[in-house]
C-alpha positions in Angstrom: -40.7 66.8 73.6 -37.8 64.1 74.7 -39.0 62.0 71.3 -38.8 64.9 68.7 -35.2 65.7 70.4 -34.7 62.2 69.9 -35.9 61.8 65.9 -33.7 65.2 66.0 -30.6 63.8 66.7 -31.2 60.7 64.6 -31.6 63.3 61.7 -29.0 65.3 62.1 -25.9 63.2 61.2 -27.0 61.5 58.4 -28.4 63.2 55.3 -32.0 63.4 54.9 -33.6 60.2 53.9 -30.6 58.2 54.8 -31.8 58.0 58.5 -33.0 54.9 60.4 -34.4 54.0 63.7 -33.5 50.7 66.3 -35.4 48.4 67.5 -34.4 49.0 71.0 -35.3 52.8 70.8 -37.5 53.2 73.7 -39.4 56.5 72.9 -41.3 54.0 70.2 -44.3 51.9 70.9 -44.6 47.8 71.1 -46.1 48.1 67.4 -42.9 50.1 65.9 -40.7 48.3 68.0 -42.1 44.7 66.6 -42.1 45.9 62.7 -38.2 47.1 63.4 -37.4 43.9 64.8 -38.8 42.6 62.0 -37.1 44.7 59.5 -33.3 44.1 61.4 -34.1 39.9 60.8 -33.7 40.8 57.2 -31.4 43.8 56.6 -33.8 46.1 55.8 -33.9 49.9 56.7 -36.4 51.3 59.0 -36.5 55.3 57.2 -37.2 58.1 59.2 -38.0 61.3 57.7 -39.2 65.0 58.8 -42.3 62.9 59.5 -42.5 59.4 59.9 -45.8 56.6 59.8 -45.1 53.5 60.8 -47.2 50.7 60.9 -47.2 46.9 62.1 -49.9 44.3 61.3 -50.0 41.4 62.7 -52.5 37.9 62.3 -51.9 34.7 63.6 -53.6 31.1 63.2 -52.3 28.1 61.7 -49.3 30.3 60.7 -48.2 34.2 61.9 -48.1 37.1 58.8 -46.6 40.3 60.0 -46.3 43.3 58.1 -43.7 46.7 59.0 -45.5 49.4 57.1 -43.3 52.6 57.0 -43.9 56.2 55.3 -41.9 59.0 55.4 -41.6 62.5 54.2 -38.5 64.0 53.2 -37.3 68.2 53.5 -38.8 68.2 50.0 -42.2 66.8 50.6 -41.7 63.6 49.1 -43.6 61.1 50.7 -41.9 57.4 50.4 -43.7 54.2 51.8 -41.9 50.5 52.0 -43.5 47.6 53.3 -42.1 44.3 54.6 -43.7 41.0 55.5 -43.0 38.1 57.0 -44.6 34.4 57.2 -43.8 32.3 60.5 -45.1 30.0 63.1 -47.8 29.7 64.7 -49.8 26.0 65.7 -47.7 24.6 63.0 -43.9 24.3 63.2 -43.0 26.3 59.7 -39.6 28.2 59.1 -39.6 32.1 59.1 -40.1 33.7 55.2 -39.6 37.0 54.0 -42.2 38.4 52.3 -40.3 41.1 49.9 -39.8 44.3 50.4 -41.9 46.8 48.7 -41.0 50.4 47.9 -42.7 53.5 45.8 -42.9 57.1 46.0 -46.5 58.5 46.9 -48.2 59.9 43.9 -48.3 63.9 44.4 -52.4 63.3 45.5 -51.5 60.8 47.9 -48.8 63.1 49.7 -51.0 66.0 49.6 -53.6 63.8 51.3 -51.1 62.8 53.8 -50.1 66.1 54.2 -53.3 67.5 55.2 -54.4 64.8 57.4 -51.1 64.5 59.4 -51.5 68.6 59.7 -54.9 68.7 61.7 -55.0 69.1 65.1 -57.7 66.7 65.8 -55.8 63.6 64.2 -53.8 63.7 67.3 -56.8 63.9 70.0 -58.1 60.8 68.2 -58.7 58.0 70.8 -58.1 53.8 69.4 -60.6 52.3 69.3 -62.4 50.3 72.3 -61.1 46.7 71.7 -63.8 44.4 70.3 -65.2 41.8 73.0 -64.4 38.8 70.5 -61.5 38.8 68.2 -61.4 36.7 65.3 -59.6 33.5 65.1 -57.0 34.8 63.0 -57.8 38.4 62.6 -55.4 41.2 62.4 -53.8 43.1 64.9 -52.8 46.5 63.5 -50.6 49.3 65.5 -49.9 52.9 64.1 -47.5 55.5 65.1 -47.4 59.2 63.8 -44.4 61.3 64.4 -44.1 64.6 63.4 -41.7 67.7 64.5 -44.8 68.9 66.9 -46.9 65.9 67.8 -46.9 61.8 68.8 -49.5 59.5 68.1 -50.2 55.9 68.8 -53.1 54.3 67.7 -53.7 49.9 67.9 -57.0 48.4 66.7 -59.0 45.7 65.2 -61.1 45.4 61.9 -61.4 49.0 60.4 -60.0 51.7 61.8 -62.0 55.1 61.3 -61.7 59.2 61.7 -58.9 60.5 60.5 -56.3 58.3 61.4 -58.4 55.4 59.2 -58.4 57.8 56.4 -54.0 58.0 56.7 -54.5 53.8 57.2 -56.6 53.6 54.0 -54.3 55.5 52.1 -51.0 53.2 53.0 -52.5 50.2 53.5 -55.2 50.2 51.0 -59.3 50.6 52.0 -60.9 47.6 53.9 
């Protein structure tokens, strides 16, 4: 209850759309919190909207690649996503690089898909996924985070992500 008085609040001076979210907003997870840290290096908004998907990828080797996914929908329905990225350090000693921002409006199937899934009850019983015993050198480390006027959801995993909450993953971040 304390978070949707929060994303409340955050709404309510701004017009729709126009909101954003801080990196040191507590009520958010590690994930959100990383992809919004991420975002402020660079200038760009982190949208909030009636309901808000964020989610942050990241993979690290020879260099680090992080992603800050974000989708929101608007009063009207409109479902927007932008995604971030950014290349870094890791064992080897490189500078920080942007990896431009992306922006587009969900097709009206997409946002009707969203929609739906974000509407079920059992999205937000969903448990993540037990961690696997060996991870990848260099694999992905994804975190997701639904917010909606009546429920919460935060869901980290490894590899593909499945049930409902793979099928919202899937549909912003593309399918495998």
């Amino acid at each position: 209850m304390r978070l949707i008085a929060a994303l409340a609040l955050a709404l309510a001076p701004l017009p729709l759309g126009a909101a954003t979210r801080q990196a040191s907003d507590t009520s958010l997870s590690e994930g959100t919190r990383q992809g919004l840290a991420l975002r402020a290096r660079y200038g760009i908004a982190a949208p909030v909207g009636i309901v808000t998907i964020s989610i942050d990828s990241i993979a690290v080797h020879h260099i680090s690649e992080e992603y800050s996914l974000i989708a929101w929908r608007d009063a009207a329905g409109v479902w927007t996503m932008s995604q971030v990225g950014e290349n870094g350090p890791a064992l080897l000693a490189i500078l920080r690089e942007i990896i431009p921002e992306t922006k587009r409006e969900l097709s009206p199937a997409e946002s009707q898909a969203l929609d739906r899934l974000v509407g079920m009850r059992d999205l937000y019983r969903e448990q993540p996924p037990k961690p696997p015993r060996y991870i990848a050198i260099g694999a992905a480390f994804h975190s997701m985070e639904i917010v909606t006027p009546r429920h919460h959801l935060v869901l980290p995993w490894t590899g593909r992500l499945e049930g409902k909450a793979g099928q919202i993953a899937d549909l912003l971040m593309g399918p495998g």
